[in-house]
N, C-alpha and C positions, 0 to 999 in steps of 0.2 A: 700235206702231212704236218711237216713242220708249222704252219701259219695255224694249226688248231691246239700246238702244245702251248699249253700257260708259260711253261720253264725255258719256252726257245727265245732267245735274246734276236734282235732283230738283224743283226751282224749275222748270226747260223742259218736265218732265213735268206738273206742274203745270198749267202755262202754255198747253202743248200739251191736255189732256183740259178746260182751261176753253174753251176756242178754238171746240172739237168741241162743248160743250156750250151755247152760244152759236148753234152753228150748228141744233141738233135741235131748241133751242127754237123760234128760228125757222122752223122746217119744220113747225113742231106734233106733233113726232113724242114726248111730252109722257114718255111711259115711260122714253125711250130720254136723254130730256134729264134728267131725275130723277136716274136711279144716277150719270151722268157728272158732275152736277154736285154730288151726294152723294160721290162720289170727290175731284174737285174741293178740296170742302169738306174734306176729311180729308187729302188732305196738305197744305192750305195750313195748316191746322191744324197737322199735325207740324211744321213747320217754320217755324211763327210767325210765319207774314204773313197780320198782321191785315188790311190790306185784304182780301184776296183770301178772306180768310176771313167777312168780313161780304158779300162780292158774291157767293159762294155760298150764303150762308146766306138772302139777301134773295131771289134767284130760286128754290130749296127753298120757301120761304116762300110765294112770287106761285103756284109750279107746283103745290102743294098748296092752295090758296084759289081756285083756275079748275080745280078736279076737277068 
């Protein structure tokens, strides 16, 4: 949704697939929480926010160690 709005800044998209990825963990839906939060991780990465970039990196982490 957000990645088709002209007005969405790439931080909200960001913001927005960590939200969703957040949410799939909790559902254990474990696959589907992986790539999002692999996405996640890669633009908070392009765009230099280190937090956001260690809090996907840290759930990657936990969702690969509970395989």
């Amino acid at each position: 949704m957000y990645r088709t709005q002209s007005d969405a800044s790439a931080l909200d998209v960001a913001n927005a697939i960590r939200s969703l990825a957040v949410v799939k963990e909790r559902l254990a839906q474990v696959d589907q929480a992986r790539q999002l939060w692999q996405d996640a991780h890669n633009q908070y990465a392009a765009l230099n926010v280190v937090e956001g970039t260690a809090e996907a990196a840290a759930h990657l982490g936990r969702l690969t160690l509970n395989q």
